[in-house]
C-alpha positions in Angstrom: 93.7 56.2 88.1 96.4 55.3 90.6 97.0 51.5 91.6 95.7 51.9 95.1 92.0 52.9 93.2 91.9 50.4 91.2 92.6 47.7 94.0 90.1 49.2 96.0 87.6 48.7 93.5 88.2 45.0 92.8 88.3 44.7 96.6 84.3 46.4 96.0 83.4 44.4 93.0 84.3 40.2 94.3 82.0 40.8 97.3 79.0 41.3 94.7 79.9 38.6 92.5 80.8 35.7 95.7 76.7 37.3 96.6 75.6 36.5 92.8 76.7 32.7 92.7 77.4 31.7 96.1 73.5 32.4 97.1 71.6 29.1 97.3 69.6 27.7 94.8 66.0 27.2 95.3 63.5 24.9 93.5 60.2 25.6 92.6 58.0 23.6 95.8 60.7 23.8 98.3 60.1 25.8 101.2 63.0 28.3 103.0 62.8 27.0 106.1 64.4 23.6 104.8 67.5 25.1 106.5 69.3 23.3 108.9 71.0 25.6 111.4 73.5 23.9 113.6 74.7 24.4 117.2 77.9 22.4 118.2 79.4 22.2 121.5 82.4 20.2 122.5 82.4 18.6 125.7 84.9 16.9 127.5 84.0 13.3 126.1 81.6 13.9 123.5 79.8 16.9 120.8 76.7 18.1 121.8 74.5 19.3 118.3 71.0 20.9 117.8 70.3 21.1 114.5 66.5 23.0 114.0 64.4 20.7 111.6 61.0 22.5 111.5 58.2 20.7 110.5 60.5 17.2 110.4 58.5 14.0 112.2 61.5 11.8 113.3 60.5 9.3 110.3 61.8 12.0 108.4 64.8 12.8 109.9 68.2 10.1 108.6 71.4 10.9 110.4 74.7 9.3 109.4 77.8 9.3 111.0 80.9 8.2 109.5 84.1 8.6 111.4 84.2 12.4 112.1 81.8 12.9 109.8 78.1 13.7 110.5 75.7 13.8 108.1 71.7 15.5 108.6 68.6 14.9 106.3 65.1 15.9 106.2 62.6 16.1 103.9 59.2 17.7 105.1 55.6 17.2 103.3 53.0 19.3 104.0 49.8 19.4 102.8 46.6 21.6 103.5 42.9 21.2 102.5 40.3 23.9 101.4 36.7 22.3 101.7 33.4 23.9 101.3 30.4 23.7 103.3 29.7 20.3 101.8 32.8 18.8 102.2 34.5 19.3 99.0 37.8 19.8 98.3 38.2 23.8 96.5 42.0 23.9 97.2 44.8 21.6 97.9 48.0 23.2 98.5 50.8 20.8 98.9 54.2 21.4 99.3 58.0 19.5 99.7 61.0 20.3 101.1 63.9 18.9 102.1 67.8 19.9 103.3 70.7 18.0 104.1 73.7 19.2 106.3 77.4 17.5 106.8 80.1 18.9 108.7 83.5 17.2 110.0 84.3 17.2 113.9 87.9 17.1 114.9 87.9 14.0 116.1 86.2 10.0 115.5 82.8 9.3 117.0 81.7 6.3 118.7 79.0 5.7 116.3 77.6 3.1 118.3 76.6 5.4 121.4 75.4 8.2 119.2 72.2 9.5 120.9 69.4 10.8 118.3 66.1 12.9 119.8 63.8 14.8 118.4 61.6 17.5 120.2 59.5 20.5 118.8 61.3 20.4 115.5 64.9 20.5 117.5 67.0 17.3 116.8 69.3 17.0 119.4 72.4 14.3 119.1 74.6 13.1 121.5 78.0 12.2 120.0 80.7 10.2 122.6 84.2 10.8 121.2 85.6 7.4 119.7 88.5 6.5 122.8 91.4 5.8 121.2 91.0 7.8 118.4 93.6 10.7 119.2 96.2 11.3 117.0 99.6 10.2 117.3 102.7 10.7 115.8 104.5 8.0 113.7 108.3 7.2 114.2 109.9 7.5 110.8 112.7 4.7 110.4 
């Protein structure tokens, strides 16, 4: 077996193993779609992020901000009732889930005229870039 074969088989194998243990852990009661996707525009003075939060009421949604970076948490409870013709409860299937998502923007965010909505399990955010908080270079003496 030359050098170049064996290469290209470790080249084959670390995919599969980054797959095995880079995969997400579930929890027994937590539902998949306690993903948060993100979309993230950058506008001229501020970000522009939907982040999709199915089944989130905006009680359940906690944003942070902190500098650059933005922090999104949900948790989502459902709950659904089986009753028979009287009334009684045959089945109750309950179930949690929740999700967080942080990511860093280039630059500081005015957290004071951060805009939060959420519509039709879309959160939306508004995020003004902080003036004044470009870099700048320090003169070394």
């Amino acid at each position: 077996m030359t050098a170049v074969t064996r290469l290209e088989r470790m080249d084959d194998l670390f995919p599969e193993v980054f797959r095995r243990f880079m995969r997400p852990m579930t929890l027994p009661n937590v539902e998949a779609h306690a993903d948060i996707r993100l979309d993230i525009s950058e506008r001229e003075t501020d970000f522009l992020v939907r982040a999709e939060v199915p089944g989130a009421k905006k009680e359940d949604v906690r944003v942070e901000i902190n500098r650059n970076y933005v922090s999104i948490s949900t948790e989502v409870k459902k709950e659904q009732d089986k009753k028979d013709a009287q009334g009684h409860v045959l089945l109750k299937e309950s179930s949690i889930g929740s999700a967080m998502r942080g990511f860093s923007l280039p630059v500081e965010i005015d957290q004071k005229a951060a805009t939060a909505k959420l519509e039709n399990g879309v959160l939306t955010l508004t995020l003004p870039k902080l003036t004044g908080a470009a870099s700048r270079q320090v003169s070394v003496e």
